[in-house]
N, C-alpha and C positions, 0 to 999 in steps of 0.2 A: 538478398536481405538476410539471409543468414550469416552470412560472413558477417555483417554487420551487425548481427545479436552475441553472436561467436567474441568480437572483439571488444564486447565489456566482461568477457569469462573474470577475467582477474581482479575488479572490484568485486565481486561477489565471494572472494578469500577471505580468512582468516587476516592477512596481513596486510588487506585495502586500510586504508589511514582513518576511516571514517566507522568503520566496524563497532565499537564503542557504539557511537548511536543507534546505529542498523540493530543492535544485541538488544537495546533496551526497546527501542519502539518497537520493532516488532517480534519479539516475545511478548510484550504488555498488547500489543495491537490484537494479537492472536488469543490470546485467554482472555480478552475482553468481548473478542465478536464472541467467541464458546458460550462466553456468559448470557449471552445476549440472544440466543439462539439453540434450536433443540437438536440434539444430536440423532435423531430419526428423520432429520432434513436432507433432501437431493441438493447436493450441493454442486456446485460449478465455479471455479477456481480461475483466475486469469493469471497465469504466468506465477515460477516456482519462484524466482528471485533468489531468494540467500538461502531456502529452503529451510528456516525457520518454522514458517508458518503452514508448509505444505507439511510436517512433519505430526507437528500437532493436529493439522484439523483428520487427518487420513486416519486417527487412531479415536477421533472421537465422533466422526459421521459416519452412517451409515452408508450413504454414497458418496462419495466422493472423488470429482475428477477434475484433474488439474490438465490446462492448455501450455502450451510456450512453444513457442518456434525456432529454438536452440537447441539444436542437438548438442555441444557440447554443454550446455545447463544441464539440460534433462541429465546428461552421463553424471553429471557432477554430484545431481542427486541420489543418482540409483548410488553410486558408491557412497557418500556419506550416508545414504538410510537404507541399506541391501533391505531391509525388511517392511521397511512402509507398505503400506495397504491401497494407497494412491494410485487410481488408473491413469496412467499420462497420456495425455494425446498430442502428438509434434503437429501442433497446427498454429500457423500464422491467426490474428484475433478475426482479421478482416476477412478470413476464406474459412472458418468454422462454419459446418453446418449440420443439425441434426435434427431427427423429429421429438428428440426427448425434452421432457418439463424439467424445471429446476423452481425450489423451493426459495433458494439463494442460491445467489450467485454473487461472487465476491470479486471487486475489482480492487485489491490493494496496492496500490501503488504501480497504476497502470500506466493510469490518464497520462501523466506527466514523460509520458516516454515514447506514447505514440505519434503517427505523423495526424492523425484527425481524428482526437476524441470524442467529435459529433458525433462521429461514425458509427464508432466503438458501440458507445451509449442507445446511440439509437437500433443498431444492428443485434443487439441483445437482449433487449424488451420482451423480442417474441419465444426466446426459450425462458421466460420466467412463465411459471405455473400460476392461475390465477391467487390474488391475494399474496405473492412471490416477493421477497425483498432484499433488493439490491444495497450488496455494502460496499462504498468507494474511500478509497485511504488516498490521502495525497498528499506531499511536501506544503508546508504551509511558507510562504512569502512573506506574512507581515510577524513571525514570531516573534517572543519576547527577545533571544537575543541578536535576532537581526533588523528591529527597530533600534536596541542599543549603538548597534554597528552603524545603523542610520543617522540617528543621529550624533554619533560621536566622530562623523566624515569619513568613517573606513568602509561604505556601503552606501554609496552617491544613489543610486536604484535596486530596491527593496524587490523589485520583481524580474531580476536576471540572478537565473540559476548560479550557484557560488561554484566551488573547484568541485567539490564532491561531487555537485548533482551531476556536475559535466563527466566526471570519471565514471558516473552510474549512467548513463545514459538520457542523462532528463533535458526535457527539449521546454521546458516550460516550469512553473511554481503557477501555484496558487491561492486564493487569499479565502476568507468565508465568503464574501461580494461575490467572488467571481467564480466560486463554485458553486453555489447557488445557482445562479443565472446559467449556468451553461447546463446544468440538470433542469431545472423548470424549463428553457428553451428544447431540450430531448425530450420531454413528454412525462418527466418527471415529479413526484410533488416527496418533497423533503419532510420526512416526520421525526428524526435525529441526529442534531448535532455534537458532537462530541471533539474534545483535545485530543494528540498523544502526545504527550512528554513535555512540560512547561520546563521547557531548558531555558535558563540565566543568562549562561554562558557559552562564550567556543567551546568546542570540544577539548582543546587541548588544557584551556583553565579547568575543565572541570575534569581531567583527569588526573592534572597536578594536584589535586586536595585530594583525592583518595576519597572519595565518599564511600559510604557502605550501600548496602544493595537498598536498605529499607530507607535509606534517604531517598537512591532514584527510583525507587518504587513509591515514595512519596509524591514526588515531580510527576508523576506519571497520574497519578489518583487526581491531583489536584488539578491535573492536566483536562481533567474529563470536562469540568464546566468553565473552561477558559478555552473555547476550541481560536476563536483570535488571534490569543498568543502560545500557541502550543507551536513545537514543532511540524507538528503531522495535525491532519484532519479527517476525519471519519465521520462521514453521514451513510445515513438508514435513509432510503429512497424508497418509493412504490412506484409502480407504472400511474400517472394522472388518472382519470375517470372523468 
């Protein structure tokens, strides 16, 4: 399995094609959970990714410890942030185990990548510390401009991963429907929904205009209460009662 986490190392570069969006979602994704959340929280991290956001949260939690089961990630990160404060732990999601509580725990942009996010969801419940909540970021399926794509006949099915996801590793998309239901079916009850990034356009139109930062930092804002048509999606979870 690691060879096979090993061999998405080079979408996670600087010079993957889709970088542009990965820059803007989650940097906004990251100073949104901060926002949202007290920085004296035990925190618990699923997978570094582009290490964006493992970067930020290690400088503003008090605990914090991030998972992944790539060793070459992990390396990618120690050298792009020799100084992060981030405990990493090389562990597969499905063979974690520990007896410690977490306040949060954050699944950004997991689901869509593993082989059974039942699993996942349900196997992480019990390291959440009572009143504990779960944050989950995912590719959203029905966004603004991949209904565009839909209906203009360049995207016949809205809920098959595009070139990107496949170069990221994504084995799935999902919609607000249908991430709902698979959190309420784990044991879940949803008390936040929120967008990331009401993107218009492809990527490549919207880099042809040159927008300035405070336009897609606009997209992104606006993004919060359109989570439907956003590119990404972000719910606040609790364990049910």
């Amino acid at each position: 399995m690691s060879d096979v986490l090993n061999g998405y190392v080079s979408a996670y570069g600087a010079s993957f094609e889709y970088t542009f969006d990965n820059e803007i979602m989650l940097n906004w994704y990251a100073k949104r959970l901060m926002s949202l959340t007290c920085h004296e929280s035990r925190v618990l991290d699923l997978g570094i990714g582009h290490g964006y956001t493992c970067n930020y949260f290690s400088d503003y939690y008090t605990k914090y410890v991030v998972l992944d089961g790539s060793n070459s990630i992990i390396e990618n990160f120690k050298r792009q942030y020799p100084n992060s404060k981030a405990q990493i732990i090389q562990s597969y999601f499905e063979s974690f185990d520990s007896e410690q509580e977490f306040d949060i725990i954050i699944m950004g942009f997991v689901l869509e990548h593993v082989d059974n996010p039942a699993n996942i969801l349900d196997r992480f419940k019990k390291f959440l510390a009572s009143n504990g909540r779960c944050f989950v970021a995912v590719p959203n399926a029905e966004s603004l401009h991949r209904r565009f794509g839909h209906n203009a006949g360049l995207l016949p099915d809205m809920s098959i991963p595009g070139k990107g996801d496949l170069a990221l590793g994504h084995q799935r998309l999902y919609s607000v429907d249908s991430l709902t239901e698979q959190l309420q079916i784990c044991g879940y009850s949803v008390v936040r929904q929120e967008g990331i990034f009401l993107k218009p356009l492809t990527t490549g139109q919207l880099q042809s205009l040159n927008l300035s930062k405070d336009i897609l930092e606009g997209m992104c804002k606006v993004g919060v209460k359109y989570p439907e048509l956003s590119a990404g999606l972000l719910f606040e979870v609790q364990v049910a009662t």
